[in-house]
N, CA, C, O and CB atoms as a CASP TS submission, in Angstrom:
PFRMAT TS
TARGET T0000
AUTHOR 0000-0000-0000
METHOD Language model
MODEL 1
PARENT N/A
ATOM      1  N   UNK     1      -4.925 -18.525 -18.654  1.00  0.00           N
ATOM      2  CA  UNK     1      -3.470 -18.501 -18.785  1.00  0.00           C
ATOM      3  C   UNK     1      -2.971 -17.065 -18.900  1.00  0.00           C
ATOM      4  O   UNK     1      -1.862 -16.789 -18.443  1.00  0.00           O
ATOM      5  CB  UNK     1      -3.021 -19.322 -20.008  1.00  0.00           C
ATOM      6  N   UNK     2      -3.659 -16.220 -19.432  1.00  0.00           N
ATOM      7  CA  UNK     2      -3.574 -14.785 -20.121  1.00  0.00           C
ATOM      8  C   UNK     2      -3.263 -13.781 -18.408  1.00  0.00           C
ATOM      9  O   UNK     2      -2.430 -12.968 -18.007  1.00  0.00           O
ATOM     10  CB  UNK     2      -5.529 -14.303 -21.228  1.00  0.00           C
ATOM     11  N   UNK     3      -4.377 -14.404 -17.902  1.00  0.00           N
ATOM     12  CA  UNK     3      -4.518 -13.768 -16.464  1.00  0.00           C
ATOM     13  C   UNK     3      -3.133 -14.074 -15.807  1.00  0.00           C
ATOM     14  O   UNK     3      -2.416 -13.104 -15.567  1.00  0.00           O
ATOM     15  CB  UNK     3      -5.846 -14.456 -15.515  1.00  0.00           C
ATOM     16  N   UNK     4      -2.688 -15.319 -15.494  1.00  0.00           N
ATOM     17  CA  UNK     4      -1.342 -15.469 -14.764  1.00  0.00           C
ATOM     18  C   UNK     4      -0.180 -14.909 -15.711  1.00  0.00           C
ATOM     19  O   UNK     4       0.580 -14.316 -14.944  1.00  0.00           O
ATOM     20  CB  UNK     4      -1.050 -17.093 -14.379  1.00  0.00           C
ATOM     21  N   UNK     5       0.168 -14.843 -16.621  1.00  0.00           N
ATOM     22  CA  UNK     5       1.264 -14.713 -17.393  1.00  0.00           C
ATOM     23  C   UNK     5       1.511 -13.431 -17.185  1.00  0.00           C
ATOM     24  O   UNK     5       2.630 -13.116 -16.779  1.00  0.00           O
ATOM     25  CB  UNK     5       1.161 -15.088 -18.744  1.00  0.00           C
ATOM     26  N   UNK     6       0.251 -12.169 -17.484  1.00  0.00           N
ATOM     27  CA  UNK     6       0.629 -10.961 -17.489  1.00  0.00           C
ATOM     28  C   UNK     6       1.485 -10.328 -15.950  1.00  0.00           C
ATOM     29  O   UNK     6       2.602  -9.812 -15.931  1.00  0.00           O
ATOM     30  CB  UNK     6      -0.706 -10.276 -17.861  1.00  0.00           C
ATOM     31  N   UNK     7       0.849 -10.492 -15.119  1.00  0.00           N
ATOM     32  CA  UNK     7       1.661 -10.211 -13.695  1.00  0.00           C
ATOM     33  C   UNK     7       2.659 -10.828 -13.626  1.00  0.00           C
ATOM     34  O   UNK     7       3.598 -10.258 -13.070  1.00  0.00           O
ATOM     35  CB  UNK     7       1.059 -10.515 -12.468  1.00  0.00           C
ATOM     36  N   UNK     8       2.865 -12.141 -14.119  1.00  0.00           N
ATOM     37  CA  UNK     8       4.099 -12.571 -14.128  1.00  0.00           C
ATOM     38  C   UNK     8       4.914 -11.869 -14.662  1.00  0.00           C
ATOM     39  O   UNK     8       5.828 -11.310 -14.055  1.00  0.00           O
ATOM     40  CB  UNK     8       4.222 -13.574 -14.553  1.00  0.00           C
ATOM     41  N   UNK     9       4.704 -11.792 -15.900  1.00  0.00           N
ATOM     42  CA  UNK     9       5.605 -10.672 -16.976  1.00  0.00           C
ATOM     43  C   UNK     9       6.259  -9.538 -16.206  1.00  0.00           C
ATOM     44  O   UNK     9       7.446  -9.221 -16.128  1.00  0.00           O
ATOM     45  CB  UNK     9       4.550  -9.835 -18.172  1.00  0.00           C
ATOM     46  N   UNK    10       4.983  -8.922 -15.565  1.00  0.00           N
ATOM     47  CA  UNK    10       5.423  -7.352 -15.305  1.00  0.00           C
ATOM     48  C   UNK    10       6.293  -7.536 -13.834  1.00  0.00           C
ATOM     49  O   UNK    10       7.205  -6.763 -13.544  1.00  0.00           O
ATOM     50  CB  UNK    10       3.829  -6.114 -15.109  1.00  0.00           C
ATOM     51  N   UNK    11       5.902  -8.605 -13.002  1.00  0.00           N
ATOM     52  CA  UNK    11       6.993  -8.831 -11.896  1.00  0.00           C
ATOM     53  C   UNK    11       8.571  -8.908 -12.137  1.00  0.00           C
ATOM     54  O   UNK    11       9.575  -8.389 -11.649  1.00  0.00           O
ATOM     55  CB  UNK    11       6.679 -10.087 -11.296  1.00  0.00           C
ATOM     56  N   UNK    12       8.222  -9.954 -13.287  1.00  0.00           N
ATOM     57  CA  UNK    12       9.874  -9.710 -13.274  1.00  0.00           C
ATOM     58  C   UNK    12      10.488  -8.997 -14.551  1.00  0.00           C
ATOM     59  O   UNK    12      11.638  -9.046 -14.986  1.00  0.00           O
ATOM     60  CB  UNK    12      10.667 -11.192 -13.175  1.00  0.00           C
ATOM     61  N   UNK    13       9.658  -8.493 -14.898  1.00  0.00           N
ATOM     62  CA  UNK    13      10.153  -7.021 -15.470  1.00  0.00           C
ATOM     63  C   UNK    13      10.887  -6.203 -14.596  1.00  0.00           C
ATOM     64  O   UNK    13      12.114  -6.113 -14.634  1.00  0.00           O
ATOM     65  CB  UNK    13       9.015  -6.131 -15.875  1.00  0.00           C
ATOM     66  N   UNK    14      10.018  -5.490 -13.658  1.00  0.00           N
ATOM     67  CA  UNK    14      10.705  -4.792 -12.320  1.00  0.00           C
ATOM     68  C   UNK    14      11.860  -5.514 -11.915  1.00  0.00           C
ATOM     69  O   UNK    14      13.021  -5.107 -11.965  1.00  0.00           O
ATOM     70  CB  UNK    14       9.743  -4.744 -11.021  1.00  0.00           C
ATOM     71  N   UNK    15      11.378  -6.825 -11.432  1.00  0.00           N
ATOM     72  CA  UNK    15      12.618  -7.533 -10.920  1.00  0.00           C
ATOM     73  C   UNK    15      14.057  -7.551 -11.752  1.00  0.00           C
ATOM     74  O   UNK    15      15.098  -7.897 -11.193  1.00  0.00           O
ATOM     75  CB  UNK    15      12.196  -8.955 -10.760  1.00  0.00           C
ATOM     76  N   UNK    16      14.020  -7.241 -12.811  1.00  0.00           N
ATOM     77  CA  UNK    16      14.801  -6.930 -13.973  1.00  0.00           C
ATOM     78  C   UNK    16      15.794  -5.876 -13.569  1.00  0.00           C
ATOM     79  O   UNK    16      16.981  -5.890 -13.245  1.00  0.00           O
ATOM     80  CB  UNK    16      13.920  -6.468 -15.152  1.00  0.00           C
ATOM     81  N   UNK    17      14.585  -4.678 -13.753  1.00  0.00           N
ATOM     82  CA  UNK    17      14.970  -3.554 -13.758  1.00  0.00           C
ATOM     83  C   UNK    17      15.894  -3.454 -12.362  1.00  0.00           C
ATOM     84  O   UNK    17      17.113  -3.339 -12.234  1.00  0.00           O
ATOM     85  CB  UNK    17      13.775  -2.655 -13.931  1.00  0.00           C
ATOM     86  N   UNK    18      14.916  -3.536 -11.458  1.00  0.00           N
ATOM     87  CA  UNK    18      16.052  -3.751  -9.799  1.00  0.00           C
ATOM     88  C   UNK    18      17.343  -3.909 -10.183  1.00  0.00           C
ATOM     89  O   UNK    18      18.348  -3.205 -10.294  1.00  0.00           O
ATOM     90  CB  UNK    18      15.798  -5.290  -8.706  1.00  0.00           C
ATOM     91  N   UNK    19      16.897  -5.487 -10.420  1.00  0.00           N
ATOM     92  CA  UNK    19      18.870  -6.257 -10.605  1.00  0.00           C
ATOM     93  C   UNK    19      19.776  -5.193 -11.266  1.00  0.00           C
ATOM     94  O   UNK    19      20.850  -4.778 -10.829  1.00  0.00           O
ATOM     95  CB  UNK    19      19.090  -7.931 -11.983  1.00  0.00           C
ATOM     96  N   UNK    20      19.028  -4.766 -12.603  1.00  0.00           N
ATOM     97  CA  UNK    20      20.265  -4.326 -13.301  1.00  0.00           C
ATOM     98  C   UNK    20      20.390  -2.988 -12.326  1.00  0.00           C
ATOM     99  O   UNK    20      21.584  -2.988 -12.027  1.00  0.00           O
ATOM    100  CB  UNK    20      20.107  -4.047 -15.157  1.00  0.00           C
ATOM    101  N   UNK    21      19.901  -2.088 -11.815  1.00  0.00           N
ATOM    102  CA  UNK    21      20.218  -0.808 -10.899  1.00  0.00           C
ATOM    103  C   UNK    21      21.290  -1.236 -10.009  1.00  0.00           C
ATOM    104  O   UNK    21      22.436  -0.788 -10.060  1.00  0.00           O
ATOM    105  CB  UNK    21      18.926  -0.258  -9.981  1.00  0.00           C
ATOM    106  N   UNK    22      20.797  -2.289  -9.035  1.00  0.00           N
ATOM    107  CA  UNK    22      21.506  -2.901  -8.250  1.00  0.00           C
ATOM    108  C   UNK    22      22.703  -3.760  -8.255  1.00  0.00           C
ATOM    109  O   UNK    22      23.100  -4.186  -7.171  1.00  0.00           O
ATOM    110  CB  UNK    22      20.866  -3.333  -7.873  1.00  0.00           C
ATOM    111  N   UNK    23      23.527  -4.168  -9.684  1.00  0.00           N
ATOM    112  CA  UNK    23      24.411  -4.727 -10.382  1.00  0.00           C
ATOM    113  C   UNK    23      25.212  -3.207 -10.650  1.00  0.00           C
ATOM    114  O   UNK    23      26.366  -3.100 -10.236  1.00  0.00           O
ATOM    115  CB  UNK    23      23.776  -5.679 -11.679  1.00  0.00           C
ATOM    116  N   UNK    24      24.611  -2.141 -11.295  1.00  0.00           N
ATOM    117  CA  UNK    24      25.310  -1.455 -11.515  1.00  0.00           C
ATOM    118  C   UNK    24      25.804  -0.625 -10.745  1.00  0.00           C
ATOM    119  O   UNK    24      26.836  -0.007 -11.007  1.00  0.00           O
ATOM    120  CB  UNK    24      25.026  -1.137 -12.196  1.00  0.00           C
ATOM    121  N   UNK    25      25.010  -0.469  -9.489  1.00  0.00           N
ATOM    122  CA  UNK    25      25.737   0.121  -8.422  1.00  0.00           C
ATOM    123  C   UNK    25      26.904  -0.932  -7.756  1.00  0.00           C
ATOM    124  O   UNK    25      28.103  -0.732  -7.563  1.00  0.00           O
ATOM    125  CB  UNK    25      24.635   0.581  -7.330  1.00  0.00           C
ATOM    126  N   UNK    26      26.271  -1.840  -7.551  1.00  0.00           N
ATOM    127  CA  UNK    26      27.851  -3.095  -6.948  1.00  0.00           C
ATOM    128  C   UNK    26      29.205  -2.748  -7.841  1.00  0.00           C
ATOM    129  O   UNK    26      30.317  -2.736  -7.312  1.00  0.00           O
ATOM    130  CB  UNK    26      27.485  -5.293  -7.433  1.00  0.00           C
ATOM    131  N   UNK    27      28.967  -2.420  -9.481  1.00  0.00           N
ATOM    132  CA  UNK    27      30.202  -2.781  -9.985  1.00  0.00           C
ATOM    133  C   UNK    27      30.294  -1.713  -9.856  1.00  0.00           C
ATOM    134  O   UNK    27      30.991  -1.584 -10.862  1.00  0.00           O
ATOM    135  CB  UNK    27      30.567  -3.443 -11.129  1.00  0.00           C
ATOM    136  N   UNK    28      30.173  -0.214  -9.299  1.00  0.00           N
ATOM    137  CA  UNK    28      31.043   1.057  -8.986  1.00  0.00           C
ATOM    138  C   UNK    28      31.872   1.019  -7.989  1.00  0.00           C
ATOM    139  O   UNK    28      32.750   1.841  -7.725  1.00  0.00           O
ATOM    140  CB  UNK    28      30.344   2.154  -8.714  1.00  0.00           C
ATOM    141  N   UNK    29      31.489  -0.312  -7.211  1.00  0.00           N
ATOM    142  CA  UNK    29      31.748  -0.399  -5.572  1.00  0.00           C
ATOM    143  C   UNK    29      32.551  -1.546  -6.623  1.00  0.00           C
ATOM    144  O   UNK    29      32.040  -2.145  -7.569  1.00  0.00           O
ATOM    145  CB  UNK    29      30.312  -0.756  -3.942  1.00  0.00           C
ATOM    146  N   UNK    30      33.849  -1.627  -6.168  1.00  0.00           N
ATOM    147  CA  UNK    30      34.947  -2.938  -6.662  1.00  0.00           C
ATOM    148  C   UNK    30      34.974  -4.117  -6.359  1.00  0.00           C
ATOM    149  O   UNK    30      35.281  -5.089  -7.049  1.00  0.00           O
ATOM    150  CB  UNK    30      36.128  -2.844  -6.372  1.00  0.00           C
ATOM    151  N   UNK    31      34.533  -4.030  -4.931  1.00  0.00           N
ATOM    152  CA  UNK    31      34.690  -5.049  -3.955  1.00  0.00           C
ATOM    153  C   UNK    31      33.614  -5.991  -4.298  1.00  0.00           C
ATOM    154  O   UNK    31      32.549  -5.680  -3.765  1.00  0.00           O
ATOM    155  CB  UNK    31      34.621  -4.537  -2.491  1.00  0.00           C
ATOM    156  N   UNK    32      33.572  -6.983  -4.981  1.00  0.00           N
ATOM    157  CA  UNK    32      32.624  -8.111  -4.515  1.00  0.00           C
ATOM    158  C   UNK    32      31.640  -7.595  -5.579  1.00  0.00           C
ATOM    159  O   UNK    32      30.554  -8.101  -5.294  1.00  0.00           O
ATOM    160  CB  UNK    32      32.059  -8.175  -2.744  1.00  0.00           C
ATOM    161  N   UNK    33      31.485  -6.632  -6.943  1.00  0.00           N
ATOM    162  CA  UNK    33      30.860  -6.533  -7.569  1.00  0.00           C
ATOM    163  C   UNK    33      30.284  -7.828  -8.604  1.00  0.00           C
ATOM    164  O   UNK    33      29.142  -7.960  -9.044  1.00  0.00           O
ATOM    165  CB  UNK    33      31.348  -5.609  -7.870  1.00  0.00           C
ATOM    166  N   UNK    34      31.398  -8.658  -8.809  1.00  0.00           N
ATOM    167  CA  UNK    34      31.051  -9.642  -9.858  1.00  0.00           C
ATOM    168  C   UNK    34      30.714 -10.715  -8.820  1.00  0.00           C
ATOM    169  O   UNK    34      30.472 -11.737  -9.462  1.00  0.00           O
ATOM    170  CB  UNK    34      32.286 -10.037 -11.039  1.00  0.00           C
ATOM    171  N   UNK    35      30.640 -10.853  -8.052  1.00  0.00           N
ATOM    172  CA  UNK    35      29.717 -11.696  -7.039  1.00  0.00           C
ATOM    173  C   UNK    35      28.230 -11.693  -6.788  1.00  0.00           C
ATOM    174  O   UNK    35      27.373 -12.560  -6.615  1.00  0.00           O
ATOM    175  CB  UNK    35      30.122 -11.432  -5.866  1.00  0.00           C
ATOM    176  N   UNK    36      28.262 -10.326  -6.839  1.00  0.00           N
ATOM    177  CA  UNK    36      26.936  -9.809  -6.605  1.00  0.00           C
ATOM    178  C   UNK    36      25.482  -9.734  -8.061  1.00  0.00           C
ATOM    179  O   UNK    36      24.261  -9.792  -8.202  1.00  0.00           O
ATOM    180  CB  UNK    36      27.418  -8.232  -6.064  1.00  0.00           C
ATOM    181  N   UNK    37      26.696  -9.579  -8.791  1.00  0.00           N
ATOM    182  CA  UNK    37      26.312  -9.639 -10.322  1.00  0.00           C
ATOM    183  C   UNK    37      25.834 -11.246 -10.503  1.00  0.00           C
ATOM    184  O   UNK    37      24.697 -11.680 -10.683  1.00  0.00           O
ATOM    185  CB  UNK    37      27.778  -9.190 -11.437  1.00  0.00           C
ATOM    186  N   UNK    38      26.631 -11.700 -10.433  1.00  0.00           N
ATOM    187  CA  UNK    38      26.606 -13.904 -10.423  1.00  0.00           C
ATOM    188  C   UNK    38      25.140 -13.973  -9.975  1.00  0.00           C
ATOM    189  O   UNK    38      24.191 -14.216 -10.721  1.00  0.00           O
ATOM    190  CB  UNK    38      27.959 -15.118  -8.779  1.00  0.00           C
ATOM    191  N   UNK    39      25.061 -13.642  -8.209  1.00  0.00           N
ATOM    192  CA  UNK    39      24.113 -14.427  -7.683  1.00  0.00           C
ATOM    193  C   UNK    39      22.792 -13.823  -8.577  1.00  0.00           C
ATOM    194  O   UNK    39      22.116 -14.666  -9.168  1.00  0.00           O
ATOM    195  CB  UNK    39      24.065 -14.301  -5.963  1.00  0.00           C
ATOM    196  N   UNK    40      22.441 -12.526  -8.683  1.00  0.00           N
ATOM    197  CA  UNK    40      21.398 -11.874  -9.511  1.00  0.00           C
ATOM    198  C   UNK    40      21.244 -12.341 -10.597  1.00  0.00           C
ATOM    199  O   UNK    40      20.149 -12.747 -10.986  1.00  0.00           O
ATOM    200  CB  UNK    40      21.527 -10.665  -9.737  1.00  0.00           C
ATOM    201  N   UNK    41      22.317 -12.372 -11.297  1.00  0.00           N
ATOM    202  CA  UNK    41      21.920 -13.124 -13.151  1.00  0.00           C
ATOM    203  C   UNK    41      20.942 -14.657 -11.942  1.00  0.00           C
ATOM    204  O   UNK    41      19.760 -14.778 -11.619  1.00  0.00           O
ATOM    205  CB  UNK    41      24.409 -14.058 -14.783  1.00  0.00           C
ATOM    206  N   UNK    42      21.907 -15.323 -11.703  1.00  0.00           N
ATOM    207  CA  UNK    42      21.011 -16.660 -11.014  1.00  0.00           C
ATOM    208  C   UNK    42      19.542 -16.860 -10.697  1.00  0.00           C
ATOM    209  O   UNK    42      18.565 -17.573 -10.925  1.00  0.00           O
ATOM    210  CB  UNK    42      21.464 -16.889  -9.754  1.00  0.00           C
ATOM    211  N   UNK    43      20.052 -15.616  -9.918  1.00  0.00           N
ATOM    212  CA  UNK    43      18.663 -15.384  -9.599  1.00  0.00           C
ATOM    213  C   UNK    43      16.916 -15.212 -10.752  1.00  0.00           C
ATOM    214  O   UNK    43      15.853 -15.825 -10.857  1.00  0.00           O
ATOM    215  CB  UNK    43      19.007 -14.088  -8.890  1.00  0.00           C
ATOM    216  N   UNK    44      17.617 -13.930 -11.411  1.00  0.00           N
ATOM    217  CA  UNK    44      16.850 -13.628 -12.831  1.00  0.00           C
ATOM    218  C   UNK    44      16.298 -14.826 -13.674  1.00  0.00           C
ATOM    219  O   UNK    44      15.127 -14.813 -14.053  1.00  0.00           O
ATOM    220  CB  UNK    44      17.853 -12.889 -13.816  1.00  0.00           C
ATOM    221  N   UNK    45      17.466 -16.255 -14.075  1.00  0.00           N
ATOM    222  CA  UNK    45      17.224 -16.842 -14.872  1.00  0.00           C
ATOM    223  C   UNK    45      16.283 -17.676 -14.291  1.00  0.00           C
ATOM    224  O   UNK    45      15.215 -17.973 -14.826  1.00  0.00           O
ATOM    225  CB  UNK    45      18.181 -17.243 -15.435  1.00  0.00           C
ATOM    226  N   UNK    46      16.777 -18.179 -12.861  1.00  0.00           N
ATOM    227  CA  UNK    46      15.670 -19.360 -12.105  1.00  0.00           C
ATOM    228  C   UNK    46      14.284 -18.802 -12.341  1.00  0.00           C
ATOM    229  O   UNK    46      13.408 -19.422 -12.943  1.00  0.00           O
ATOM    230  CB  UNK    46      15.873 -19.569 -10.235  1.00  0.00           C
ATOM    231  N   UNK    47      14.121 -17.428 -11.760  1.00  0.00           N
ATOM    232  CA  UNK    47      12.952 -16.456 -11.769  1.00  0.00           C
ATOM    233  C   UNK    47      11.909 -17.128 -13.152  1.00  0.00           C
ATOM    234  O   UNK    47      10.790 -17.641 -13.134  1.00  0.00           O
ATOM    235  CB  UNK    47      13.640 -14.603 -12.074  1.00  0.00           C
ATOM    236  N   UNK    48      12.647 -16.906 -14.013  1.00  0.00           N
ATOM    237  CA  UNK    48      12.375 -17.024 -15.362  1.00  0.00           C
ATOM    238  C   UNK    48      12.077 -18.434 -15.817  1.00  0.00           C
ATOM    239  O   UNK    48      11.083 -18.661 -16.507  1.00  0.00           O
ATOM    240  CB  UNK    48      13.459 -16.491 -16.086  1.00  0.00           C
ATOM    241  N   UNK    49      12.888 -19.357 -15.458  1.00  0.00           N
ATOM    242  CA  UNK    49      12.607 -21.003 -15.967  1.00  0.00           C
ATOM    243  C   UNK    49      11.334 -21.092 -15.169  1.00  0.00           C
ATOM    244  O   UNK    49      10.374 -21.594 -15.753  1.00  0.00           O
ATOM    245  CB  UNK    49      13.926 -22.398 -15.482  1.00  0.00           C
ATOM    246  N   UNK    50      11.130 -20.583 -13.614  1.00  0.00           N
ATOM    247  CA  UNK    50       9.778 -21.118 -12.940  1.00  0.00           C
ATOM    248  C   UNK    50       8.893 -20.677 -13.503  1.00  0.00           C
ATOM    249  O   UNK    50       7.847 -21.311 -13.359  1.00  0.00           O
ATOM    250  CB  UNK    50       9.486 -20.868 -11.628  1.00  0.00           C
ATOM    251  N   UNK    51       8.840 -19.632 -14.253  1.00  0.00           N
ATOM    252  CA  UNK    51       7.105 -19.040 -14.375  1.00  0.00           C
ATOM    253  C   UNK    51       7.463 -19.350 -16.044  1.00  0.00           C
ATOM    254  O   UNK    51       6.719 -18.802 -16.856  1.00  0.00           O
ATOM    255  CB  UNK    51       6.523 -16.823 -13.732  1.00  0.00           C
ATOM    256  N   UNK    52       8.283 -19.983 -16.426  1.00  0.00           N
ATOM    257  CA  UNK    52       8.160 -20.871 -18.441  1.00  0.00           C
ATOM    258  C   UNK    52       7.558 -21.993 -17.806  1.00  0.00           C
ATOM    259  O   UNK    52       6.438 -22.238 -18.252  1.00  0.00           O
ATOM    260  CB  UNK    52      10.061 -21.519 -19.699  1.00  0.00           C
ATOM    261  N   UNK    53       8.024 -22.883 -16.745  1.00  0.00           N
ATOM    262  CA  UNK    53       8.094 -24.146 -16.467  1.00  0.00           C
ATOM    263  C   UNK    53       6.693 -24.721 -16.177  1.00  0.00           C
ATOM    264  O   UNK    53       6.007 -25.625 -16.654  1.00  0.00           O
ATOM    265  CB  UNK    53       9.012 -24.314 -15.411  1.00  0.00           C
ATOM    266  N   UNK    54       6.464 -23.138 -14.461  1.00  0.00           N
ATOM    267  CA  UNK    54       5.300 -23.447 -13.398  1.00  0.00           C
ATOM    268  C   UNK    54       4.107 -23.829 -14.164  1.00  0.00           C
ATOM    269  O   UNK    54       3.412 -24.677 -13.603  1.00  0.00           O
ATOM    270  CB  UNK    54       4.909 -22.159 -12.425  1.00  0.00           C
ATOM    271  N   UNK    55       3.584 -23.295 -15.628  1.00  0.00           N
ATOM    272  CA  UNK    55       2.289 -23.270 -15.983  1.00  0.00           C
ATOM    273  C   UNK    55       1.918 -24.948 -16.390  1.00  0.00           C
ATOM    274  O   UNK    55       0.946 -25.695 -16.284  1.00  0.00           O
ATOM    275  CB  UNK    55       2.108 -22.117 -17.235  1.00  0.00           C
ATOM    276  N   UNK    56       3.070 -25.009 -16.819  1.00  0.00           N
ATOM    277  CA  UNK    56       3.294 -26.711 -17.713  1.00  0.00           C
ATOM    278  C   UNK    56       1.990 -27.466 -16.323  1.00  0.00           C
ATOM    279  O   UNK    56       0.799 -27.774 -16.264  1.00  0.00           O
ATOM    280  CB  UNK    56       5.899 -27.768 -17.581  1.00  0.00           C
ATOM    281  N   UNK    57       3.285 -27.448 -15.373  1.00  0.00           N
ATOM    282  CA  UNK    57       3.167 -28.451 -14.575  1.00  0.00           C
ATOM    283  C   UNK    57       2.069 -28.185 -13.617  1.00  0.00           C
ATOM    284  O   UNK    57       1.884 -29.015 -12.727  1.00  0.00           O
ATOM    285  CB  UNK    57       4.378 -28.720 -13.980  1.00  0.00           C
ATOM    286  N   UNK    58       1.087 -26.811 -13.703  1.00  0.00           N
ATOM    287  CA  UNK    58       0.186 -26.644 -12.959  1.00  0.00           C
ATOM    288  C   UNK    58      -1.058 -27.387 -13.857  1.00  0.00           C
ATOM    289  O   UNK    58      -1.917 -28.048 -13.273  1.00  0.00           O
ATOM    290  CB  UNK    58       0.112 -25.137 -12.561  1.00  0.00           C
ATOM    291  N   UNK    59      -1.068 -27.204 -15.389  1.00  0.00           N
ATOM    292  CA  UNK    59      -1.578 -27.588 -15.999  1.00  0.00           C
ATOM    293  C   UNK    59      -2.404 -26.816 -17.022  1.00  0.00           C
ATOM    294  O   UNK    59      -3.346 -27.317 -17.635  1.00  0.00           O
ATOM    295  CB  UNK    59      -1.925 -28.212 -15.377  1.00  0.00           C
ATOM    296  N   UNK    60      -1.935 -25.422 -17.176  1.00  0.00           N
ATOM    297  CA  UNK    60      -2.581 -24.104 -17.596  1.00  0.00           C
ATOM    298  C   UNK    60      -1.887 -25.006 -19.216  1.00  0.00           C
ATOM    299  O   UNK    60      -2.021 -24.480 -20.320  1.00  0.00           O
ATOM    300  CB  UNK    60      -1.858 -22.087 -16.765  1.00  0.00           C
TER
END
């Protein structure tokens, strides 16, 4: 379990880090910033329920 979790972790760590770079550049740009912000949080949280969820149901 130790083995899958850690890469998981650190993936979407980065993936984290991205979003928020990439959120904060959208909201300098006016246009369509809180859109862009929406789909990413979305994104982040799904990210996140699959790899709480995936282990359940793989059976780890």
């Amino acid at each position: 379990m130790g083995m899958i979790l850690i890469p998981a972790f650190l993936f979407l760590a980065m993936l984290i880090i991205v979003i928020c770079v990439l959120v904060f550049k959208a909201s300098k740009e006016k246009s369509g910033g809180l859109i862009v912000s929406a789909i990413c949080l979305a994104v982040v949280c799904g990210l996140i329920l699959w790899y709480i969820i995936l282990p359940f149901y793989i059976g780890y």
